[in-house]
N, C-alpha and C positions, 0 to 999 in steps of 0.2 A: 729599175724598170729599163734604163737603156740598155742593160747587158742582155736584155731579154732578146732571144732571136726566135720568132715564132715559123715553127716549120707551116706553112699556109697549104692548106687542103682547102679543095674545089666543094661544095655546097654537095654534087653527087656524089662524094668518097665519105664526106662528110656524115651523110644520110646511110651510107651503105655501113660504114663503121658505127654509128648508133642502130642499125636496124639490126645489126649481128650480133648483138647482146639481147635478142630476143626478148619474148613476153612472158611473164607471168604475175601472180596477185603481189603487192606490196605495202609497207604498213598504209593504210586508208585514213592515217590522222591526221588532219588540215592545222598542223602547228609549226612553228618555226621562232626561231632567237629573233630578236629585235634587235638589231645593230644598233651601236650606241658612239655614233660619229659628231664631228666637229661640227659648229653653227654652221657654216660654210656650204660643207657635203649635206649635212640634213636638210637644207634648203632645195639644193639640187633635187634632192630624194623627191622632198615634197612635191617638186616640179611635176617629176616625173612621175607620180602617183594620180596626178592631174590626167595626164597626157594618156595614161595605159589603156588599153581596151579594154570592152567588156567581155571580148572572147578573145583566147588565146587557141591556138591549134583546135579552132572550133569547139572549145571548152567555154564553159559559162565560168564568170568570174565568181572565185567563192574564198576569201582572204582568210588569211588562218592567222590562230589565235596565239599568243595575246592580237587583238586589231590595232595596227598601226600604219602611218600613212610610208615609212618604212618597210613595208612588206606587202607582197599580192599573191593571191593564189590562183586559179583556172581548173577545175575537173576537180574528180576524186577515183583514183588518189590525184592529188595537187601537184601541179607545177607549179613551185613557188618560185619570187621573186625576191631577192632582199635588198635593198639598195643602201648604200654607205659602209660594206661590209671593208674589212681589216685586206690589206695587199696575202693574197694567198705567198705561201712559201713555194711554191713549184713554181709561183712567175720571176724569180731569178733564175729559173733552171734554162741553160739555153738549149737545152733537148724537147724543151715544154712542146706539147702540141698543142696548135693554135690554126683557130680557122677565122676566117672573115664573113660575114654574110651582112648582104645588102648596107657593105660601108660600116658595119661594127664589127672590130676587134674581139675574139674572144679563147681566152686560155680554157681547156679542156684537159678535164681530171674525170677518170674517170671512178666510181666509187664502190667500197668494198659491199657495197648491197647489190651493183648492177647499174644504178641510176648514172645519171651525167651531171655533172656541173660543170658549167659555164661562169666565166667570169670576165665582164668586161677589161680592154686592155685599151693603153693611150684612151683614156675617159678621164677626167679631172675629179669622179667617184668613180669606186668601184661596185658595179652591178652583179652581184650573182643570180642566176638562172637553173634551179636544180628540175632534171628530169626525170620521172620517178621511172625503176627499170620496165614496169610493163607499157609505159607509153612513148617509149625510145624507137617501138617502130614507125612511128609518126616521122624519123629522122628530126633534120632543124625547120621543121615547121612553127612551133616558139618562136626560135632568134627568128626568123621572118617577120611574123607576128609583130615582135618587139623591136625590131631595130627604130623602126622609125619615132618613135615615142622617144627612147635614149639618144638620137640622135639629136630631138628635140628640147629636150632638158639636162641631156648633160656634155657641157661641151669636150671638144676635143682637148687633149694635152695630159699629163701627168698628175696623176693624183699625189697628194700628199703621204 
């Protein structure tokens, strides 16, 4: 993680680069892996499971299946959320694009269906945040959403 040098984009370059991957329908199935992290992280997790809202980007909360306090979801299709998930391989990459918003760190991949993920960065777990591609024009209305909840449950510093 210290090799990581995130190139940091402004919230409105941010939003303009997820708005330009356009809208259209995407799978509508509310599932997602359940990370399977240390006692440590999973604690955090659960913290922060506490903490989440019940709407995200004005989306009603609706958690996808299997249910676990490890994972959230919002709309349909879903914004999910995983927490305790594995250090991605792009966050050594020191080309990674990475943006900040409202004081959380976040590595951005973008994915071969359209969609965005997000993965929290310097957080002592690691948060992913996938955005499915038709509600990308929302920009990071999400990470807004969310920052403050992970700010509150997962503190700063390096994951394991």
């Amino acid at each position: 993680m210290n090799s990581l040098r995130h190139r940091l984009i402004g919230l409105p370059a941010l939003t303009l680069l997820i708005t330009a991957a356009g809208c259209s329908s995407a799978d509508d199935s509310a599932s997602a892996a359940v990370p399977s992290p240390g006692t440590k992280v999973a604690k955090l997790c659960e913290d922060l499971d506490r903490e989440l809202p019940s709407k995200v980007d004005g989306q009603d909360r609706r958690d996808p299946e299997p249910a676990s306090e490890l994972t959230a979801g919002w709309g349909d299709p879903a914004i999910i959320l995983r927490c305790g998930v594995t250090k991605p391989a792009k966050m050594t990459d020191p080309e990674a694009d990475g943006a900040e918003v409202n004081g959380v760190g976040w590595l951005l991949e973008k994915q071969g269906d359209g969609a965005f993920r997000f993965t929290t960065t310097l957080r002592t777990a690691y948060v992913e945040v996938t955005i499915p591609k038709n509600r990308t024009a929302d920009g990071a209305a999400a990470l807004v959403d969310l920052a403050a909840p992970i700010k509150k449950a997962i503190p700063e510093g390096i994951a394991d």
